[in-house]
C-alpha positions as CSV (number, residue, x, y, z in Angstrom):
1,X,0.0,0.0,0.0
2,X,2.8,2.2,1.0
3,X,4.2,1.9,-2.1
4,X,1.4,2.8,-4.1
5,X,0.9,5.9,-2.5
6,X,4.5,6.8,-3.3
7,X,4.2,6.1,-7.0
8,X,0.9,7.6,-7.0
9,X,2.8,10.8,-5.5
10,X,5.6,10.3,-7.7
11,X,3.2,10.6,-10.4
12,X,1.4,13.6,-9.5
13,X,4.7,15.3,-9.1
14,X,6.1,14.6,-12.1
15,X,2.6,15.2,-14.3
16,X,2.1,18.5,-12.9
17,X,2.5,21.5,-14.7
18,X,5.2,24.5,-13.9
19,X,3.9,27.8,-13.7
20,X,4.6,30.2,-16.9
21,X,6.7,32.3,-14.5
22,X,9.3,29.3,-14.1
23,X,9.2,28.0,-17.5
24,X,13.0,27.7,-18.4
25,X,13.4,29.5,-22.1
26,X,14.5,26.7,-25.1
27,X,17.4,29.3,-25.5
28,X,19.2,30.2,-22.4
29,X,21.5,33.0,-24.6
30,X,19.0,34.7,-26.1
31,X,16.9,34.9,-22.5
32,X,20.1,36.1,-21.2
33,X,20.6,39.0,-23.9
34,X,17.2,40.0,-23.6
35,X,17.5,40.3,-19.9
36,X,20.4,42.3,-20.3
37,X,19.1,44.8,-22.8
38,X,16.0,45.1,-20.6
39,X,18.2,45.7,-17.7
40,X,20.4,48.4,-20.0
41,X,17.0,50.4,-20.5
42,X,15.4,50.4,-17.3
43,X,18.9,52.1,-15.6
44,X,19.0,54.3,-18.9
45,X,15.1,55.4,-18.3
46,X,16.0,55.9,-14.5
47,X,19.1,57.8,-15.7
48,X,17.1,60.3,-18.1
49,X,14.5,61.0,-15.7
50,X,16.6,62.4,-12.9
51,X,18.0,64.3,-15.7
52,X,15.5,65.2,-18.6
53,X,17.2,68.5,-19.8
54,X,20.8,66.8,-20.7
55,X,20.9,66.4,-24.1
56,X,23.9,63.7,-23.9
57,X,21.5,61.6,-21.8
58,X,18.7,61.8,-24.8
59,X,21.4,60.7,-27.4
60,X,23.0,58.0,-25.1
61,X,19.2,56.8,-25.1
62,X,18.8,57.0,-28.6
63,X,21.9,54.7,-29.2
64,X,21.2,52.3,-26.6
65,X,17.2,52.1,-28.5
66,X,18.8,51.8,-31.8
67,X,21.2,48.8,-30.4
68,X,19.0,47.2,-28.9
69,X,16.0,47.3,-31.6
70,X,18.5,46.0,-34.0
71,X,19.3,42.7,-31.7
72,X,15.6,42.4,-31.7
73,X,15.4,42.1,-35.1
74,X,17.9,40.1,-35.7
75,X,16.4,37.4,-33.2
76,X,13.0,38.1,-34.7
77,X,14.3,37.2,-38.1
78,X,15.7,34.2,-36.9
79,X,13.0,32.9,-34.6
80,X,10.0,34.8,-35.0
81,X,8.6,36.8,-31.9
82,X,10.8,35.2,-28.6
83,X,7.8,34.4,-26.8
84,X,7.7,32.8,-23.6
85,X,9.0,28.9,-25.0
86,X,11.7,30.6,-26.3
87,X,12.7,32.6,-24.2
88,X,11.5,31.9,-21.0
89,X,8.8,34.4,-18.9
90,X,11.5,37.1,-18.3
91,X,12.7,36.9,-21.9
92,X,8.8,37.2,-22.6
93,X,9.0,40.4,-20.6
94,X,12.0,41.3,-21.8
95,X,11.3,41.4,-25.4
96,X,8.2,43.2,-25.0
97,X,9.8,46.3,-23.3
98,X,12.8,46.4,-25.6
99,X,10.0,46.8,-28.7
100,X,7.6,49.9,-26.5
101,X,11.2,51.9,-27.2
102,X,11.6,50.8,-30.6
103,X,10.5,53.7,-32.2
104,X,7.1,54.9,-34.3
105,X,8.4,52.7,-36.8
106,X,9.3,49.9,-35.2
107,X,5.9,48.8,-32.9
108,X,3.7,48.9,-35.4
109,X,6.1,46.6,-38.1
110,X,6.3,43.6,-34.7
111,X,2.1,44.2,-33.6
112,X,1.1,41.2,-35.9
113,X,4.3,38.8,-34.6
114,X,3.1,40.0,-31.0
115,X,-0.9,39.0,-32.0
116,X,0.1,35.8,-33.6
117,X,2.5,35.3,-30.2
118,X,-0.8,35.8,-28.2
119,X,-3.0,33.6,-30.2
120,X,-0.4,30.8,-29.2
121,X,-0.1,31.7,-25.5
122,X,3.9,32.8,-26.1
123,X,2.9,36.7,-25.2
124,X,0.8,37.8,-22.9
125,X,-2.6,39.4,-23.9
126,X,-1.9,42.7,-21.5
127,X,1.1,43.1,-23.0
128,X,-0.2,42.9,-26.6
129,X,-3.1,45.5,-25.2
130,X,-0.9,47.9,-24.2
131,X,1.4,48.0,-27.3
132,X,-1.7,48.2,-29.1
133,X,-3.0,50.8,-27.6
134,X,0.3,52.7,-27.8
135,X,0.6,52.5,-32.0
136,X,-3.0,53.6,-32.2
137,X,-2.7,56.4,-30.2
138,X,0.1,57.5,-31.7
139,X,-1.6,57.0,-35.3
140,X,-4.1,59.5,-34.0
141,X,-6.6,57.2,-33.6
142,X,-9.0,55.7,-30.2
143,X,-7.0,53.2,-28.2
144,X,-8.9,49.7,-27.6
145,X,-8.0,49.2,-23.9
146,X,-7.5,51.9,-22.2
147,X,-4.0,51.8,-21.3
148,X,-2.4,55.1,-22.5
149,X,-3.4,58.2,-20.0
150,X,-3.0,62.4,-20.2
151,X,-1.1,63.4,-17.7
152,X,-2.6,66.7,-17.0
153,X,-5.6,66.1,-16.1
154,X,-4.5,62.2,-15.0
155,X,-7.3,60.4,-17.4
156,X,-7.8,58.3,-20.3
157,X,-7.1,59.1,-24.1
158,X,-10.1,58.3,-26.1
159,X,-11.2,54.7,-26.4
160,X,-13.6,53.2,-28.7
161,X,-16.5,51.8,-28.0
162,X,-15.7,52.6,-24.4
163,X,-19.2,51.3,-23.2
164,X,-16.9,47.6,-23.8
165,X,-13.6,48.1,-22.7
166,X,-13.7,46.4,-19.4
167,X,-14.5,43.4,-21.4
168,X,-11.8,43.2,-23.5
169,X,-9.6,44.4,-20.5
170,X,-11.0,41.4,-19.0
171,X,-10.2,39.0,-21.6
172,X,-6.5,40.0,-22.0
173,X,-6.2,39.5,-17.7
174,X,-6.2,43.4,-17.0
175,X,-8.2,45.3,-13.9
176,X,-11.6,46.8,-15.1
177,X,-10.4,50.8,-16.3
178,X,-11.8,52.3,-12.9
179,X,-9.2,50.8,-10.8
180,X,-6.5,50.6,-13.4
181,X,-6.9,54.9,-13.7
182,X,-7.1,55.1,-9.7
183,X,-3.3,53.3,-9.7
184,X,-2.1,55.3,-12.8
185,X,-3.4,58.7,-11.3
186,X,-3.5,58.1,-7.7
187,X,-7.1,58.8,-7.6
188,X,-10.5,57.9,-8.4
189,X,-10.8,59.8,-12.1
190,X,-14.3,61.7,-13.0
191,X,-17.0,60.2,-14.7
């Protein structure tokens, strides 16, 4: 009996599944330069925004952007989008933030690799949204999710069809828009 209940256990263990966070990436360099370029832009951002006015700082940024979208590329062109089984959750992560400083150009030429990445669970939906919602505002045009704000006052660019948006937000995993503009602004926004 004892030893039924240890393979039984045995088995459980070894059927269940690991969480997306922990999924090891099918290509530990590539998750590695990802997670360094990510790292790069994040102490470049926090760099720039303790100093805004330096116009060295803006062109450092520039470089490091350029650099880094092109090592995107290349790894696009040679993979497709490195979603989450290629390289890992971080990776995942990673990849997404290297493309939201890409450039005009850029996000909108990867938004159908990123949809095709969510239809196959490699990306994130949120992630998707927002990046989304970031080319179409920029194109002048209603965002889908709500995710890009004004910041003076602290509220919302225009969405369409704004009467559904917490249902999509829903479907892609994100807080209904109330609560989401109460974290981005610090406050309950006006109706």
């Amino acid at each position: 009996m004892r030893n039924a209940i240890a393979v039984a256990l045995l088995l459980l263990t070894a059927c269940a599944t690991v969480p997306r966070e922990m999924t090891p990436p099918a290509d530990a360099a590539i998750a590695a330069d990802l997670r360094a370029m990510a790292q790069e832009d994040v102490d470049a951002q926090k760099r720039w925004a303790a100093d805004r006015q330096n116009p060295a700082m803006r062109e450092e940024m520039r470089q490091l952007f350029a650099r880094h979208v092109a090592r995107l590329e290349e790894i696009i062109a040679a993979h497709g989008w490195p979603g989450i089984t290629l390289a890992g959750f971080n990776g995942m992560n990673d990849a997404w933030l290297l493309a939201q400083h890409g450039g005009r150009d850029f996000l909108p030429k990867v938004l159908p690799l990123m949809y095709e990445a969510v239809r196959k669970h490699e990306l994130d939906e949120n992630l998707y949204a927002t990046s989304l919602d970031r080319v179409l505002v920029q194109q002048g045009r209603k965002q889908m999710y709500g995710t890009q704000f004004a910041p003076t006052p602290c509220a919302p660019l225009p969405i369409e069809d704004p009467e559904h948006v917490d249902e999509r937000r829903k479907r892609a995993g994100m807080v209904p828009l109330a609560e989401y503009a109460q974290e981005v602004c610090g406050a309950t926004p006006p109706r």
